[in-house]
C-alpha positions as CSV (number, residue, x, y, z in Angstrom):
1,X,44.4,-43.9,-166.4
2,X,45.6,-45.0,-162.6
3,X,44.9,-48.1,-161.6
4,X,44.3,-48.9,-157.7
5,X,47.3,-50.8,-158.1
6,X,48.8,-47.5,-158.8
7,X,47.3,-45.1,-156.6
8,X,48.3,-47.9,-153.7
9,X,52.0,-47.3,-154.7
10,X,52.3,-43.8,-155.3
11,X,50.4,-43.4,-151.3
12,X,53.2,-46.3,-150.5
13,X,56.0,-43.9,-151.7
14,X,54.4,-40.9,-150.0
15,X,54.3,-42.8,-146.8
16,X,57.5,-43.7,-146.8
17,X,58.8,-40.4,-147.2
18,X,56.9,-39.0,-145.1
19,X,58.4,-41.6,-142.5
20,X,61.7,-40.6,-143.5
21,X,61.2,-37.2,-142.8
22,X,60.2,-38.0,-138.7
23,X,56.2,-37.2,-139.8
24,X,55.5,-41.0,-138.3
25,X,51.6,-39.7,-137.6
26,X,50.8,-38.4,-141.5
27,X,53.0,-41.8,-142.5
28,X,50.1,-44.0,-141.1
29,X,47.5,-42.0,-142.4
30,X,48.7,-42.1,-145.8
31,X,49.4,-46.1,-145.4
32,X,45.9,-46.7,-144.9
33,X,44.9,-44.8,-147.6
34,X,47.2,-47.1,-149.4
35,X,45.9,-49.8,-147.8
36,X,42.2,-48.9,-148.6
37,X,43.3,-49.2,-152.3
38,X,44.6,-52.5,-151.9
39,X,41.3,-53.8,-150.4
40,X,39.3,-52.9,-153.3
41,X,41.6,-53.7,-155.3
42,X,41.7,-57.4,-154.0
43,X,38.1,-57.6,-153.4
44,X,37.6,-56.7,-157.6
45,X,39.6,-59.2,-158.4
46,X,37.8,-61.5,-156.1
47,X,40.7,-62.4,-153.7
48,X,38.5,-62.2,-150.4
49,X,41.3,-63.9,-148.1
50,X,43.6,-61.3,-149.4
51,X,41.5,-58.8,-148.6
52,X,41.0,-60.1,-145.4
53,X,44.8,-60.0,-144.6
54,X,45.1,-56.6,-145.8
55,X,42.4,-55.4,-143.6
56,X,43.6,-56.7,-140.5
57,X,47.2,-55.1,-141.0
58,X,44.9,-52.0,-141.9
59,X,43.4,-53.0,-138.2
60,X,46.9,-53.3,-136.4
61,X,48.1,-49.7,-138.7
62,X,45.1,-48.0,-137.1
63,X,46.1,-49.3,-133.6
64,X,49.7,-48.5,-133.6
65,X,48.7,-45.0,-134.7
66,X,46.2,-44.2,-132.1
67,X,48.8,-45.9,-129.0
68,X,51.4,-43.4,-131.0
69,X,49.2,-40.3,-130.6
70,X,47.9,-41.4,-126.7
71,X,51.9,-41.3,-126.1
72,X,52.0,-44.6,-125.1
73,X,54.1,-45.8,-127.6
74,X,57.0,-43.5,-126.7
75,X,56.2,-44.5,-123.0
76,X,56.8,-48.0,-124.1
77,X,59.7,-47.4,-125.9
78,X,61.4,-45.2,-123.3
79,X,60.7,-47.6,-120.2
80,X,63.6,-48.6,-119.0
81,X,64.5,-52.7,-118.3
82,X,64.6,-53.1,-114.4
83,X,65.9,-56.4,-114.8
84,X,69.5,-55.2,-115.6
C-alpha cells in the first residue's frame, strides 16, 4: 500500500523531472500536489506547525506559478540593471 509519504515522493521525482525537462509550469503543478500530500500527511500525525509551514511554501509555489504564467517572472528576470 502507498503511504502519503510515498505518493509525496514519487510527485517530488515527477516534478523534478519535469523541471529538468524545461516544463517549469507542469513542475509546479505537480509540486503542489506533492505538497498537498505532505499536509495531510502532517496534519494525521498531528504536527499542525508543520503543516502550517508546508502550506505557506504551498502559498509562495502557487504565487511563483501564477507571476510565471502572467510573464512577469521572465520580465523580471530579463530586466536589465540600469545601475551599471
Amino acid at each position: 500500500m502507498f503511504s502519503l509519504a510515498m505518493i509525496g515522493g514519487l510527485l517530488l521525482n515527477i516534478g523534478a523531472f519535469l523541471m529538468f525537462r524545461g516544463l517549469a509550469f507542469q513542475a509546479i503543478i505537480v509540486y503542489i500536489f506533492a505538497d498537498i500530500c505532505w499536509v495531510f500527511m502532517a496534519v494525521q500525525r498531528e504536527d499542525y506547525m508543520g503543516a502550517c509551514f508546508i502550506f505557506v511554501g504551498m502559498a509562495f509555489g502557487f504565487l511563483a506559478y501564477l507571476k510565471m504564467r502572467s510573464g512577469k517572472m521572465h520580465k523580471n528576470l530579463n530586466k536589465s540593471d540600469s545601475t551599471h
